[in-house]
C-alpha positions in Angstrom: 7.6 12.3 29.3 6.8 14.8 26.6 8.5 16.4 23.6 12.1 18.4 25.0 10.0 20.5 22.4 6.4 21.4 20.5 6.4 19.3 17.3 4.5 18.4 14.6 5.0 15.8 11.6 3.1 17.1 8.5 3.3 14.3 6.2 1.7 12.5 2.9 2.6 9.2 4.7 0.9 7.1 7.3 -0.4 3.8 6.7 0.8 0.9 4.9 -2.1 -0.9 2.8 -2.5 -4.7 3.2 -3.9 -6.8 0.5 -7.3 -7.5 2.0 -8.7 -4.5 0.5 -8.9 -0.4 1.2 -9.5 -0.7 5.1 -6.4 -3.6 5.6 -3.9 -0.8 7.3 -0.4 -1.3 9.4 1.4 1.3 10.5 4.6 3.1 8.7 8.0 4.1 10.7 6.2 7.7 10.7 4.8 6.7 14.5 7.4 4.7 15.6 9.3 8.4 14.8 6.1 9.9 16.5 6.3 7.7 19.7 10.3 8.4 19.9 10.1 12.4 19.6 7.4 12.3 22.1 9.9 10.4 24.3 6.6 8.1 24.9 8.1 4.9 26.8 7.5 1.2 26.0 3.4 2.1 25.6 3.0 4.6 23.4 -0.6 6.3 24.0 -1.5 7.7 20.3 -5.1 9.2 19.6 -6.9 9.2 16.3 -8.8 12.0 14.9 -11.0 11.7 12.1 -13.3 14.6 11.7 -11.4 15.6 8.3 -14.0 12.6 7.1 -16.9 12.7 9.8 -15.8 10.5 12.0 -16.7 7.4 10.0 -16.8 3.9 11.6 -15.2 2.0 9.0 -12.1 4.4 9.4 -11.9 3.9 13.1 -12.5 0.0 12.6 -9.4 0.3 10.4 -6.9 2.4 12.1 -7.9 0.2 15.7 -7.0 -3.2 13.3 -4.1 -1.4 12.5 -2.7 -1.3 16.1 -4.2 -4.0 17.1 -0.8 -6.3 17.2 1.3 -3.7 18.2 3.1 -2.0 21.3 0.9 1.6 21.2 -2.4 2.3 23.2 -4.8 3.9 20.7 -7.9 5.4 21.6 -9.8 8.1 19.3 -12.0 11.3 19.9 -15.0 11.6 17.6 -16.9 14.7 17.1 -19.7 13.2 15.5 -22.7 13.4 16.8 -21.0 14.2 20.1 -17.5 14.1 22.0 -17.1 10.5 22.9 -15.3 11.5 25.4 -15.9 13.3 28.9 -13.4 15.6 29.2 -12.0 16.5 25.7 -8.8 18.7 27.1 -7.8 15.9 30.1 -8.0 13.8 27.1 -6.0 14.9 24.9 -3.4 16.2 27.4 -2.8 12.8 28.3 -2.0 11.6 25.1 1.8 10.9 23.6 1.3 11.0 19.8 -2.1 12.8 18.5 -2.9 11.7 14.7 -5.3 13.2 12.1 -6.5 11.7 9.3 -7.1 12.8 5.5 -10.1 14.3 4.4 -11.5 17.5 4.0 -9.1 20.1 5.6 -11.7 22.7 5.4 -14.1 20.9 7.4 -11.6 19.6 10.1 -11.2 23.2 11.0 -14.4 24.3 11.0 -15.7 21.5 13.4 -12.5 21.7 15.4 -13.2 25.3 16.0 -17.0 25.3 16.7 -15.8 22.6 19.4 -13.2 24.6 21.2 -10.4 21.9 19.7 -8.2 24.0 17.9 -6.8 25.7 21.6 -6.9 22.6 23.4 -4.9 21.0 20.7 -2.7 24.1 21.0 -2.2 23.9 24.7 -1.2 19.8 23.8 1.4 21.5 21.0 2.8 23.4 23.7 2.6 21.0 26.2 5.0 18.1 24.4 2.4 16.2 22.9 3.6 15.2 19.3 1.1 16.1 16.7 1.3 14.5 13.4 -1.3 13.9 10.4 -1.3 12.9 6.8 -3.1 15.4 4.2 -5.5 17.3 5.9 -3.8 15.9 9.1 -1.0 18.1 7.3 -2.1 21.3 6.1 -4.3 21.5 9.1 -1.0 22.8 11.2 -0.2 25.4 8.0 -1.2 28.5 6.4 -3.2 26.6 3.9 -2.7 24.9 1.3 -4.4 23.2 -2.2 -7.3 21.2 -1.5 -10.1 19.1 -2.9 -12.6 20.2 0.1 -14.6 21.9 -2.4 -14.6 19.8 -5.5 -12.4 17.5 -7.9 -10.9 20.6 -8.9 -8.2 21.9 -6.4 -8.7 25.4 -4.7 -6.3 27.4 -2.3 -7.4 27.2 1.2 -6.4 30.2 3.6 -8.1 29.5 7.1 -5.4 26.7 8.2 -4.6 26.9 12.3 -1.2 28.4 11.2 0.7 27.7 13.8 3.2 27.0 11.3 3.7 29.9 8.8 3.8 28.2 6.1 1.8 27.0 2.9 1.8 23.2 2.6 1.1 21.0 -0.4 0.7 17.3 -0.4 0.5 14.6 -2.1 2.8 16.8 -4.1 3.8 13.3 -6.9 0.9 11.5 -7.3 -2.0 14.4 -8.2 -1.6 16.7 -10.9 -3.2 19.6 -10.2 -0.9 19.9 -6.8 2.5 21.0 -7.8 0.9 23.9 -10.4 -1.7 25.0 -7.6 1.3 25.7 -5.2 2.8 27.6 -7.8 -0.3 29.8 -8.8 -0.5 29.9 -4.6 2.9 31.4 -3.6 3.1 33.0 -6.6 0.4 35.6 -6.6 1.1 35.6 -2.9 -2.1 33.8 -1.8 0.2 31.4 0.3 3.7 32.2 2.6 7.0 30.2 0.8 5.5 26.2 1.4 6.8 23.1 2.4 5.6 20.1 0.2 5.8 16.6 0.2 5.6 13.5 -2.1 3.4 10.6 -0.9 5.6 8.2 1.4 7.4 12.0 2.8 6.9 13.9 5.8 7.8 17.1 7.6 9.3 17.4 11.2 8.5 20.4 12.7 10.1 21.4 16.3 8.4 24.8 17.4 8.1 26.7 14.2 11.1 25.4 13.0 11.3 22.4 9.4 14.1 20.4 10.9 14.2 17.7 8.5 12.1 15.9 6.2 11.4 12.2 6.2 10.1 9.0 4.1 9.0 5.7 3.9 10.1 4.8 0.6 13.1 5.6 -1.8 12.5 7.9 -4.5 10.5 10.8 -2.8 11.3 14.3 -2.0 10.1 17.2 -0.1 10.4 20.8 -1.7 10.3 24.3 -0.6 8.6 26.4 -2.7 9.2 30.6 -2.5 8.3 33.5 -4.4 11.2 35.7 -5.8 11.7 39.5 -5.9 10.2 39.7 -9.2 7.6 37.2 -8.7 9.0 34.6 -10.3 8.3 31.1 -8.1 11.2 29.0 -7.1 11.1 25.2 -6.5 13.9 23.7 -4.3 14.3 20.1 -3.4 14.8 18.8 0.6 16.3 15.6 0.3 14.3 13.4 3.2 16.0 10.7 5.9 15.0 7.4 5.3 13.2 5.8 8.1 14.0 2.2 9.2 
């Protein structure tokens, strides 16, 4: 069955790393949420998109080692050079739990677009599949947000899906040029009031609607960030539910 209702989960969460080095992945609570919101069953059918970094093999081989031992039915769709896939929309539509990847935000859109993807993966929105991500996989859904798509140094991005009207910053705890980015962004009114998240956090979104915020880890936090009257920016803090 799908979703009772179109969500998302923007997050700065994910994976867990093993200690066999960058590509030894297991999965956080974040799609055992996923799988439950999406009201998935016993075999949870998840797909992995990773266009935010080309489609690269050795992040495939990971995320499939990932599930490998577990109860979910992963399959991916890669862009590069070519849909692996027949039919993209039957796909897609068939799917419980779509995830993207990190990466460059400003490319996943572009190549999403040129392929058609960002209305079929509206139509799955609307259609109960749960869509979730982690960094790009979360500002994708947004506004914008800050990103490192053009360089080491951070820039405001504007050409998000924005399905949710929001700004979103990630990895809001653990880079420094984020949480002052977001600022300069609302601020000067380059982004809508934003919904960030510290690594290990993540955002539930039902319709258009923050519900709550989540994490894998104690410690973390999401904020809201708005711009006053007078243009002064305001940070407030959204205390996040502890997955099991």
């Amino acid at each position: 069955m799908p979703a009772s209702e179109p969500t998302i989960i923007a997050t700065s969460m994910g994976f867990f790393r093993g200690d066999r080095g960058p590509y030894d992945l297991r999965p956080g609570p974040v799609f055992e949420l996923a799988a439950e919101l999406a009201e998935a069953g016993s075999q949870p059918r998840i797909c992995y998109l990773g266009q935010a970094v080309g489609d690269q093999p050795t992040s495939l081989t990971s995320v499939y080692g990932a599930f490998a031992d577990t109860r979910f039915r992963l399959s991916h769709l890669a862009l590069f050079p070519m849909p692996n896939v027949e039919d993209v929309r039957a796909h897609l539509l068939a799917q419980d739990v779509i995830w993207v990847g990190g990466g460059s935000v400003a490319n996943l859109v572009a190549v999403w677009r040129v392929h058609g993807l960002d209305e079929i993966l509206h139509e799955c929105w609307q259609a109960g599949v749960v869509l979730a991500g982690v960094s790009a996989g979360s500002i994708c859904w947004h506004v914008g947000g800050a990103t490192d798509s053009f360089g080491l140094r951070l820039r405001g991005f504007t050409d998000g899906l924005a399905w949710l009207p929001y700004g979103n910053g990630v990895h809001y705890d653990s880079e420094g040029q984020r949480r002052p980015l977001m600022h300069e962004l609302v601020g000067d009114g380059t982004l809508p009031t934003s919904h960030c998240t510290d690594d290990g956090v993540g955002l539930v979104y039902r319709g258009t609607r923050l519900v709550e915020a989540i994490a894998d880890r104690e410690g973390v936090s999401a904020y809201e960030v708005s711009r006053d009257a007078d243009g002064s920016v305001r940070e407030a803090v959204i205390a996040p539910r502890l997955l099991g």
